[in-house]
MMTF fields as JSON, N, C-alpha, C and O atoms, coordinates in Angstrom:
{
  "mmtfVersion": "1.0.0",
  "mmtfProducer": "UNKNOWN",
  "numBonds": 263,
  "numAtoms": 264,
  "numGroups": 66,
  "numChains": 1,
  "numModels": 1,
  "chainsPerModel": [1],
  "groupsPerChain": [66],
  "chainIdList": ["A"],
  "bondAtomList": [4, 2, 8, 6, 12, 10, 16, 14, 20, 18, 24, 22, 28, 26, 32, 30, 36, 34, 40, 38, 44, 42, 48, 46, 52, 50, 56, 54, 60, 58, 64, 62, 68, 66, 72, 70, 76, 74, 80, 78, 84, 82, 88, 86, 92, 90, 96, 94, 100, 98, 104, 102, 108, 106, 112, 110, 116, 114, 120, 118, 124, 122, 128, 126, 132, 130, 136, 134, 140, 138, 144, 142, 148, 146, 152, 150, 156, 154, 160, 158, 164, 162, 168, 166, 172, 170, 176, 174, 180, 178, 184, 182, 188, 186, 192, 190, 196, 194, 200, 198, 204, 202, 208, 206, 212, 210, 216, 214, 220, 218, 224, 222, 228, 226, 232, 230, 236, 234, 240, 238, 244, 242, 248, 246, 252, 250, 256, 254, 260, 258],
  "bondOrderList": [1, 1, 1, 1, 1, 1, 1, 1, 1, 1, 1, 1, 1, 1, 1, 1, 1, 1, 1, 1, 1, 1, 1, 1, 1, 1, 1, 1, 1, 1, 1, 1, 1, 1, 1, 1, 1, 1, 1, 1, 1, 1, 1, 1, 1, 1, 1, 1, 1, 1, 1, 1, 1, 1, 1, 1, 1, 1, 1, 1, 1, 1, 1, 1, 1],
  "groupList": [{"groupName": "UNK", "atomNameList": ["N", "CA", "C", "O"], "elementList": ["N", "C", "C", "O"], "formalChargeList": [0, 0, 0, 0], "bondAtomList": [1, 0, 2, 1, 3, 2], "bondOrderList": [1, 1, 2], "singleLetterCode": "X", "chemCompType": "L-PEPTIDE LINKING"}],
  "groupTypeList": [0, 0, 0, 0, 0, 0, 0, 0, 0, 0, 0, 0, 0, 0, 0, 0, 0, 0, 0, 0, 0, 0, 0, 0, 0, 0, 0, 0, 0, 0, 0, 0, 0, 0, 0, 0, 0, 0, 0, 0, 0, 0, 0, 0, 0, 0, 0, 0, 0, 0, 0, 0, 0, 0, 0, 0, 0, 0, 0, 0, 0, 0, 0, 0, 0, 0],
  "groupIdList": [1, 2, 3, 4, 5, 6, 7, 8, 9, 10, 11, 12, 13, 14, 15, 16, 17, 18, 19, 20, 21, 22, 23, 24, 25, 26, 27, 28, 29, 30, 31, 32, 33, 34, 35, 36, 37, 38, 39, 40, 41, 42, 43, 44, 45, 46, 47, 48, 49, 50, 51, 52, 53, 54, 55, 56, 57, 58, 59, 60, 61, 62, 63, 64, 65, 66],
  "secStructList": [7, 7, 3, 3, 3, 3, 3, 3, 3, 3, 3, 3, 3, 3, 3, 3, 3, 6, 6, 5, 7, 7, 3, 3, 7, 6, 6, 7, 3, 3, 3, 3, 7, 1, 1, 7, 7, 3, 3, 3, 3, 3, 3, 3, 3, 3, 3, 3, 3, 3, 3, 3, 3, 1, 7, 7, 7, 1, 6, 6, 6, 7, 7, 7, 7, 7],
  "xCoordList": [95.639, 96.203, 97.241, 97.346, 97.936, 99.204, 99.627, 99.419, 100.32, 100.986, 102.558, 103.324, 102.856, 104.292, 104.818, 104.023, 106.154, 107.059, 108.492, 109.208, 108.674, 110.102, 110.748, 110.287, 112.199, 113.263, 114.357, 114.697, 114.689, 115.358, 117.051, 117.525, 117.501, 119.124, 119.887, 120.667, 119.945, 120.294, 118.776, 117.636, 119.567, 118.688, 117.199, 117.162, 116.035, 115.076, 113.598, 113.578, 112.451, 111.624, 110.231, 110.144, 109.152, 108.291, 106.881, 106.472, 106.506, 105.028, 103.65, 103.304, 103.125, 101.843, 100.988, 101.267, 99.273, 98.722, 97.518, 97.884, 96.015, 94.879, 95.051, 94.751, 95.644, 95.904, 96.902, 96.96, 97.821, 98.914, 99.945, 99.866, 101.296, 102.726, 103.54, 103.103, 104.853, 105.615, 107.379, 107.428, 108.386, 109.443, 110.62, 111.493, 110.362, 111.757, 112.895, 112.986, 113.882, 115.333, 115.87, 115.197, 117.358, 117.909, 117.957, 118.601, 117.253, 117.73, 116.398, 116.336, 115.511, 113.886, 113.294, 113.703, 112.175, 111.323, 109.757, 109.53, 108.993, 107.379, 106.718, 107.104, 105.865, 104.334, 103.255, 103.02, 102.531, 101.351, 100.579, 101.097, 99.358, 98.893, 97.822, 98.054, 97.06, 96.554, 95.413, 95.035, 94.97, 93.952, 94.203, 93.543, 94.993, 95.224, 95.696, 96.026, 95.848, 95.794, 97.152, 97.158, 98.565, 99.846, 100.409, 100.303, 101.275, 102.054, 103.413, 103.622, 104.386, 106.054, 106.426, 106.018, 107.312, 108.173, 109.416, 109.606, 110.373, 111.631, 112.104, 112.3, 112.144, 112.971, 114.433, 114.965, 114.84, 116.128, 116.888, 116.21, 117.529, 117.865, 117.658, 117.828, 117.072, 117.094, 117.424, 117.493, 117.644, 118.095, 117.254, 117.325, 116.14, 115.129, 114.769, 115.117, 114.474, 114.134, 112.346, 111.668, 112.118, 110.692, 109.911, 109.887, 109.27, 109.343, 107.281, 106.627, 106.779, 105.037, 104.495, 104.281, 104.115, 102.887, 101.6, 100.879, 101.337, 101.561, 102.623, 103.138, 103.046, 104.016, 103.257, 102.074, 104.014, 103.659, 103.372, 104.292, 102.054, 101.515, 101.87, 102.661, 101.793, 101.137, 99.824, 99.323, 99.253, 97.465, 97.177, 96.04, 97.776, 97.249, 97.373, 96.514, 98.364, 99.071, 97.668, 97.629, 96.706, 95.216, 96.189, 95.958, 97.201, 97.607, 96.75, 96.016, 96.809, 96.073, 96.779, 97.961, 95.439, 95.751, 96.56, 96.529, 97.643, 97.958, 97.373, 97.963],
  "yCoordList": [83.52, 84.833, 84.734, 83.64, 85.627, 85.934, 87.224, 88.232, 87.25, 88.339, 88.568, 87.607, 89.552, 89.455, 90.852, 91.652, 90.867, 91.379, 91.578, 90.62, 92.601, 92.61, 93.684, 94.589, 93.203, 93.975, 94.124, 93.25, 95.97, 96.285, 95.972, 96.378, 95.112, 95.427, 96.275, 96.793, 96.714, 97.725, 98.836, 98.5, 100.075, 100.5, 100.873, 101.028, 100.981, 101.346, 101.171, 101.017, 101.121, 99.893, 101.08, 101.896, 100.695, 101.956, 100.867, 100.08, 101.048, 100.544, 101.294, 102.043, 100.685, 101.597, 100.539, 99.347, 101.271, 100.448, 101.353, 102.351, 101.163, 102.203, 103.15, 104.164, 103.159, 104.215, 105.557, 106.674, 104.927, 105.773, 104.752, 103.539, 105.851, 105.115, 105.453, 106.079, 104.87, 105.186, 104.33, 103.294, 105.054, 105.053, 104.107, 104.518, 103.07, 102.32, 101.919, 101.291, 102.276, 102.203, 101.239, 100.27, 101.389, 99.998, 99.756, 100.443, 98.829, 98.916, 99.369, 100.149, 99.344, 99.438, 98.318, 97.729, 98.026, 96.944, 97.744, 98.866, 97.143, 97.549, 95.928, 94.89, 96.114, 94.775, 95.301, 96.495, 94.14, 94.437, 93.02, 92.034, 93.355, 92.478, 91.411, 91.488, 90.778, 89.359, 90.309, 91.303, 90.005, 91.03, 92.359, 93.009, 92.605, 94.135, 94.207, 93.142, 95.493, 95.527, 96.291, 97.27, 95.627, 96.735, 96.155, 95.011, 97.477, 97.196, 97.905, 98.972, 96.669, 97.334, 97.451, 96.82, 98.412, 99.202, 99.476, 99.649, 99.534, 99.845, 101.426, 101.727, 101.987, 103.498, 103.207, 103.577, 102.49, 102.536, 100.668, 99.666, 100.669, 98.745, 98.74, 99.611, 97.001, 97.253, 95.735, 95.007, 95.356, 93.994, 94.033, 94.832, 93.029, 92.92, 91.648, 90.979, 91.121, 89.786, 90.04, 90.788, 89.342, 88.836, 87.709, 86.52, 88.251, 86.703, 87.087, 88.118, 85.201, 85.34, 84.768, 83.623, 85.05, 83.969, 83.795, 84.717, 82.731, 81.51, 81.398, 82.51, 80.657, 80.365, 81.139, 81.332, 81.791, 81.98, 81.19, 80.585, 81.256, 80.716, 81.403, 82.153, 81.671, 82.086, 82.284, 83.402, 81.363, 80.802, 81.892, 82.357, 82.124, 82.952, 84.508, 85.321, 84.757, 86.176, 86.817, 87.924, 86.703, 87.25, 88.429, 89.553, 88.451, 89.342, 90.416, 90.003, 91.677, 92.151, 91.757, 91.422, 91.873, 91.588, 92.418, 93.515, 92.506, 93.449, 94.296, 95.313],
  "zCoordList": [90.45, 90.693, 91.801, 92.355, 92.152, 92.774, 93.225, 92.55, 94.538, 94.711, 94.142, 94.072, 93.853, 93.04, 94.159, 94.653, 94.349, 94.996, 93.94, 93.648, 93.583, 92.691, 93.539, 94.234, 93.193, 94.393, 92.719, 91.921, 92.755, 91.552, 92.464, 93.525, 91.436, 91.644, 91.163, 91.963, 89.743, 89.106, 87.827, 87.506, 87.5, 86.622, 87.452, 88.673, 86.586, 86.963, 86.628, 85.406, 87.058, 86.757, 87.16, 88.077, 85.903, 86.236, 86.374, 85.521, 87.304, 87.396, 87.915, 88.829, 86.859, 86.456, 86.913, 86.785, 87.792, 88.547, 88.032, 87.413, 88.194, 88.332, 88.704, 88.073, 89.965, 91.26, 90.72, 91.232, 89.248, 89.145, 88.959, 88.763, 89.111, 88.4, 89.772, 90.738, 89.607, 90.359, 89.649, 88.985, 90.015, 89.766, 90.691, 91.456, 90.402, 91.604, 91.093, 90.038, 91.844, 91.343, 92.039, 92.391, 92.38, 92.525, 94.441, 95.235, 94.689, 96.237, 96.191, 97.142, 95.752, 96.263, 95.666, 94.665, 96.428, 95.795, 95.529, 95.983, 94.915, 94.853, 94.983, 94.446, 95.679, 95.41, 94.524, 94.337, 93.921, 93.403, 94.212, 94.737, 94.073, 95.335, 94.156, 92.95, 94.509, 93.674, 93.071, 93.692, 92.026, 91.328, 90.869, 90.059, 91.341, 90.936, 89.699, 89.178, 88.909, 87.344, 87.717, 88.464, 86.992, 86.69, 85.615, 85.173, 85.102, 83.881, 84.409, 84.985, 83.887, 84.559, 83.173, 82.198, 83.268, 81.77, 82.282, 83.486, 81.349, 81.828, 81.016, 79.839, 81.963, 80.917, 80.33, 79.283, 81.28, 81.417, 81.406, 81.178, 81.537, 81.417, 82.911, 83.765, 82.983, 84.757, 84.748, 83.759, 86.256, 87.05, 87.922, 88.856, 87.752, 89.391, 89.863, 88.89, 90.391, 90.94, 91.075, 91.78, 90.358, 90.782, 91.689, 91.373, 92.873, 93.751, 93.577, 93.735, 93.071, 93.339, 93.945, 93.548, 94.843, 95.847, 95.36, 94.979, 95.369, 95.029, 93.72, 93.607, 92.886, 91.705, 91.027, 91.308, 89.824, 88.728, 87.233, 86.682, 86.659, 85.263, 84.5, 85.072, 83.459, 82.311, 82.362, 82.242, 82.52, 82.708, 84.034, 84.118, 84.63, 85.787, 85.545, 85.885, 85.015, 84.639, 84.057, 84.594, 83.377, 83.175, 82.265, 82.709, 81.122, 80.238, 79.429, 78.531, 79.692, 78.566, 77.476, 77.399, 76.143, 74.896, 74.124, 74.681, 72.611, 72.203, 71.566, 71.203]
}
């Protein structure tokens, strides 16, 4: 598992957590922290950088199924 940090450059980026959703646009970032359950969606086209502590898997990402 991993912490992930994404910083939007353009457009807009919706992430949904247990807790609720929230809306970040360009020039904001959001974290999700190691364990925690989120799903990012895009309304709109977006540009974001994703940075994960430790690296990111596949094997780690724990994906829900379709």
């Amino acid at each position: 598992m991993f912490d992930e940090c994404s910083l939007l450059l353009a457009g807009s980026l919706r992430v949904t957590t247990r807790a609720g959703g929230v809306d970040v646009g360009a020039a904001q970032a959001v974290s999700a922290h190691k364990g925690e359950w989120v799903r990012y969606s895009t309304p709109e086209e977006a540009e974001y950088i994703a940075v994960c502590v430790r690296a990111f898997t596949p094997e780690a990402a724990h994906r829900d199924s379709d």
